[in-house]
N, C-alpha and C positions, 0 to 999 in steps of 0.2 A: 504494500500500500504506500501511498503516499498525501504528503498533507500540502495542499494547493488551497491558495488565496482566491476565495468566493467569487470576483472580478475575473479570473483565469479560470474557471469554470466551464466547459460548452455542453450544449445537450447531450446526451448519450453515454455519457460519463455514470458509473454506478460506483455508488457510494460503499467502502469498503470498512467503515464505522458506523455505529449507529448513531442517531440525533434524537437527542430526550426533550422533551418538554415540563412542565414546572411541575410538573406533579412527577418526574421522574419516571416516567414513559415512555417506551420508543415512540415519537415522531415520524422519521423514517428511521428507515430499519436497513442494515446493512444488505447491501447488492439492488438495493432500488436503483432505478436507470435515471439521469435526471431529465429535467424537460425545462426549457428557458420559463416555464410558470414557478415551476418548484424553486429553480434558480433564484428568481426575483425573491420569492416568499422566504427564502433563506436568510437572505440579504436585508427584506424587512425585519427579519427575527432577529437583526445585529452580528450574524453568525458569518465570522471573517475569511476562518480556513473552514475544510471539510477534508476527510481521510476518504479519497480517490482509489478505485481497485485498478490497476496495471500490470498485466501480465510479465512485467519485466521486472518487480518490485512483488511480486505476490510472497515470497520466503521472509517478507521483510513484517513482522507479526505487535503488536504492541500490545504492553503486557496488563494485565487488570491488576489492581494495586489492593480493591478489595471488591470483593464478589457484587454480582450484581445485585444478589437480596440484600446485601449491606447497605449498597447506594440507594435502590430502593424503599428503605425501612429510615435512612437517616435525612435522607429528603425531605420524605413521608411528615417526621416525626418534626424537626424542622417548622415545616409548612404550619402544620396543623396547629402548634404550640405558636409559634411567632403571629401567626394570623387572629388565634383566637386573643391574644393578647392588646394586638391593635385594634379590633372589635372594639373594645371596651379597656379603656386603658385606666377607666374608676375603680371596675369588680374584679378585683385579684382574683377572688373565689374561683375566675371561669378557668382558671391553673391552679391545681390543689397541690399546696406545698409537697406533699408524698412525691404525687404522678411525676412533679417536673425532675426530681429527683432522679427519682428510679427510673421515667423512661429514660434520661439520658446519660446514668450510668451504664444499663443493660448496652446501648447503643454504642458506649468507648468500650466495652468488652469485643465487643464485633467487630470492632475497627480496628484497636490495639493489635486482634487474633490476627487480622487479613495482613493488618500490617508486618507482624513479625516475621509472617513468611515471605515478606519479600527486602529483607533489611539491609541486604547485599544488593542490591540491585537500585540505577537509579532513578528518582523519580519525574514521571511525566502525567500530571494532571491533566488529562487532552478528551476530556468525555465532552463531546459537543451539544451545548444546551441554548435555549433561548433566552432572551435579555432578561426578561420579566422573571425569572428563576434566579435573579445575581446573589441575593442576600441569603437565600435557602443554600446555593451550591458552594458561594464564598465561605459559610462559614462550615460546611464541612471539608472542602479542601484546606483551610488553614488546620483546622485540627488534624487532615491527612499528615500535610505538613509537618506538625507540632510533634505529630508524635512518630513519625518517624524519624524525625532530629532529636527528640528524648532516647528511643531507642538507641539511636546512634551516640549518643550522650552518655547513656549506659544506667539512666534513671532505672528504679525498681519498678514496680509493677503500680505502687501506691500513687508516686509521682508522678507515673507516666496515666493514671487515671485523671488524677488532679489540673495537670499538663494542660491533656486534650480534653478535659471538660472546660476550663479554662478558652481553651482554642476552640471550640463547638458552639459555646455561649459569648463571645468575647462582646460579637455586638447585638446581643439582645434589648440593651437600654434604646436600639435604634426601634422596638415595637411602639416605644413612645413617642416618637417622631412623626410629625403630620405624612403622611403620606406624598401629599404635594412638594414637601420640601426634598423627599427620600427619592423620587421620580424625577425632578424637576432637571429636564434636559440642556439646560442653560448656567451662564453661571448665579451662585448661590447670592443674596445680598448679604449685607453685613450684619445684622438681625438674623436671617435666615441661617449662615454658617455658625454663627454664636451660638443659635440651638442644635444647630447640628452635634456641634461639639460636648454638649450636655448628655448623650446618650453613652458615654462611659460614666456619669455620676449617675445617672437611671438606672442602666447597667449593675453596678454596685449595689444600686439601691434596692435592685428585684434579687440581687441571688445571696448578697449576707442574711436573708432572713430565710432560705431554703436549709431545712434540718440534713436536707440527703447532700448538700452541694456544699465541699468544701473550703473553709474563709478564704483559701488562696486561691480558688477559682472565683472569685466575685471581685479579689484584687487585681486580678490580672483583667476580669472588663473593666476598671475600674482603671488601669495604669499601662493598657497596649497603646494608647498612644502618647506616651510619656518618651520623650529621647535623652541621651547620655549629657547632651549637654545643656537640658533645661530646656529645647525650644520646644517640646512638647504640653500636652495639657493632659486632664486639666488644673493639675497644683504643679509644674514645669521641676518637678523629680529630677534629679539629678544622677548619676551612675548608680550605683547601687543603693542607693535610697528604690531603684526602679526594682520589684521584684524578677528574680532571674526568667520568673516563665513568665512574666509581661514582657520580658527582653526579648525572648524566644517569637511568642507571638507578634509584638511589635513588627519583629523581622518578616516574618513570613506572610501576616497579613498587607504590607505595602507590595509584598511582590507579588504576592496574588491580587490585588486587586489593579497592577500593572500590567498585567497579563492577561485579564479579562475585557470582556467586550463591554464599557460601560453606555449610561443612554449619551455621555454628552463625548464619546472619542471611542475612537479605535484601540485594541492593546496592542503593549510593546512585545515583541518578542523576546523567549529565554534571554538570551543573551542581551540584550539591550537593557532592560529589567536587572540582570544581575551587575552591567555600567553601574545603573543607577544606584543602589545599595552600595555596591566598593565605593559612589561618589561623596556617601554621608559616615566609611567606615571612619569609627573613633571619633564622630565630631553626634552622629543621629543612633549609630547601632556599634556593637561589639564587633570589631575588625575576627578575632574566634571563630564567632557565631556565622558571621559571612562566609567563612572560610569552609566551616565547615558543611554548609545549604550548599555551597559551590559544588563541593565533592556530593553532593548527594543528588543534585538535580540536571538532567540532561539539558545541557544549557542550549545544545542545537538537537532537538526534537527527533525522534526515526521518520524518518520519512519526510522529513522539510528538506526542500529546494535550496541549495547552494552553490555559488560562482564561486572558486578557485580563482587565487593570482596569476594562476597557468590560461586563465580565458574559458578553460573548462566548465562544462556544469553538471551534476548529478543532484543527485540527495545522501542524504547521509541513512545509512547501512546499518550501521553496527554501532556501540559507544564504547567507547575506550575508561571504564572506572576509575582509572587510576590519573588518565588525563585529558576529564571534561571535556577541553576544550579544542580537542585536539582528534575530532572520533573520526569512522572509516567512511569515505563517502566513496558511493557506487557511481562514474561516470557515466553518463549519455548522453554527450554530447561534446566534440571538441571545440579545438579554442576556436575555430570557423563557424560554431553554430551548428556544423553537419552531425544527423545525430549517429551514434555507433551502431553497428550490427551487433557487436558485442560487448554490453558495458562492461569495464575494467572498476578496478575497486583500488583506494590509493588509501592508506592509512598515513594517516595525517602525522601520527603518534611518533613516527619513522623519516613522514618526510618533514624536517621543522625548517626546510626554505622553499614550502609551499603552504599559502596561509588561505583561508576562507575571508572573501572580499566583499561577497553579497548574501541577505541569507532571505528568502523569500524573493520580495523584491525591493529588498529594501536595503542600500550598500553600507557596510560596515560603518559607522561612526557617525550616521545619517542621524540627526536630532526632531524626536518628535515633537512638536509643537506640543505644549495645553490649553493653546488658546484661550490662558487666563482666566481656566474655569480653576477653581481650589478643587485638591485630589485629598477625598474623605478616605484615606486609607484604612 
């Protein structure tokens, strides 16, 4: 398979991933054929890349990180809790301290499991969902994250519970957030981002009074957007005044929500995303902690399209663990544009005076605009 930019798309083309919708649903379902309507509707759904089937890439497989009743169940559970909460943001009652507990303990037990079995391996968050899903999927990909950087961390079973409960709930204070300002495709006013930023003291304020949800998972919603050196909120915490697994999550939630398709921009790619974090080590985030998300996350995806300094293009093949950023890409196509009868495979890890120049379509060092909107990481 391979993962091609929604714009580069043509009819006929059959999808070799599947596309969920907010209820965590196939959508389309992998091997559907496209047709320039489905194309469009894609593209209205904000959905940037899509995983392409290609006889010449078919050996090229990506891996599930946690089963699909997992994703199912933690969507699910997500939706239902966050939703019922904005409902009615008076009657706590319609969340009974027990239930919020224990359904989202049971829920880190499934996740922790899926995740251990894959701890050696790097990760690629690439399930393709629609816009209107960002807040239900965001936050269980950061606790994907969270706790596979615990695990890799070497936390116990206790912590790495606390962790990704932490990282599952981190922006729950956002159920208290008008809707209009959580949506709002434009940039934020300055009233409007001031409340925004209130959904980690709301946050705090809904899970220290949860009996099942431990006090350091109510500080970590409470201090994931606190940075090393103060310019965080919302009391601007300083190094370790910041608890370690608000540190953790902090990290992982700007990257993910970097990488995601929001309503007001496009995301950044792996690798452009992991720029941006090395651009705040030691001044926003633990230089460590960076280092060590690097070694754990496929910074150039399987299956993403990349130009070689040689003028070459393929996709990358294979990932190299030991050197990120450096993985096997399978060519087709030389440096004339003519494409191969036979693609060749160049491990990057071997050649180090042949570098990746473009990755998508987008050339290395290429700066994405925010057009000024504030990024609610």
């Amino acid at each position: 398979m391979r993962l091609m930019p929604i714009h580069m798309c043509q009819p006929g083309m059959r999808l070799a991933k599947n596309i969920y919708n907010e209820e965590g649903m196939v959508l389309l379902a992998t091997d559907v054929e496209l047709t320039s309507r489905l194309i469009e509707r894609l593209f209205s759904y904000g959905i940037d890349y899509v995983y392409i089937a290609d006889p010449r890439t078919e050996d090229i497989v990506l891996p599930d990180y946690i089963q699909q009743e997992t994703r199912t169940r933690a969507i699910k559970e997500i939706r239902n809790t966050f939703r019922t909460m904005m409902e009615d943001t008076n009657k706590r009652s319609a969340v009974s301290y027990y239930d919020l507990g224990r359904k989202f303990r049971d829920l880190m037990t499934m996740i922790i499991d899926d995740v251990s079995g894959h701890q050696d391996a790097m990760v690629m968050l690439n399930t393709m969902n629609v816009t209107d899903n960002y807040l239900f999927q965001h936050s269980l990909n950061v606790s994907i994250y969270a706790t596979m950087l615990g695990i890799s961390y070497g936390y116990d079973r206790e912590n790495l519970v606390a962790l990704g409960l932490g990282a599952l709930l981190h922006d729950i204070g956002k159920t208290k957030i008008s809707v209009d300002i959580l949506k709002k495709p434009s940039q934020l006013t300055h009233d409007e981002f001031t409340e925004m930023k209130h959904h980690t003291t709301y946050g705090f304020q809904i899970l220290k009074q949860e009996p099942n949800i431990p006090l350091v998972t109510a500080h970590c919603a409470f201090q994931h957007h606190e940075r090393l050196d103060g310019s965080g909120y919302p009391r601007g915490l300083k190094g370790n005044e910041i608890h370690e697994f608000a540190r953790w999550i902090g990290l992982v939630d700007s990257y993910d929500a970097m990488t995601t398709t929001r309503v007001y921009r496009s995301p950044l790619l792996p690798h452009q995303a992991m720029e941006q974090l090395f651009a705040g080590s030691g001044t926003m985030y633990d230089q460590s902690k960076i280092a060590l998300f690097r070694d754990k996350i496929a910074i150039y995806p399987l299956g993403i399209p990349v130009k070689l300094s040689t003028g070459e293009s393929g996709i990358v093949s294979k990932l190299n663990i030991t050197i990120p950023h450096r993985p096997i890409v399978r060519i087709m196509q030389d440096a004339s544009g003519k494409d191969l009868k036979e693609p060749d495979e160049i491990d990057l890890s071997t050649r180090l005076n042949v570098l990746i120049s473009e990755v998508g379509d987008a050339r290395i060092g290429d700066v994405v605009a925010d057009e000024g909107i504030p990024m609610i990481f």
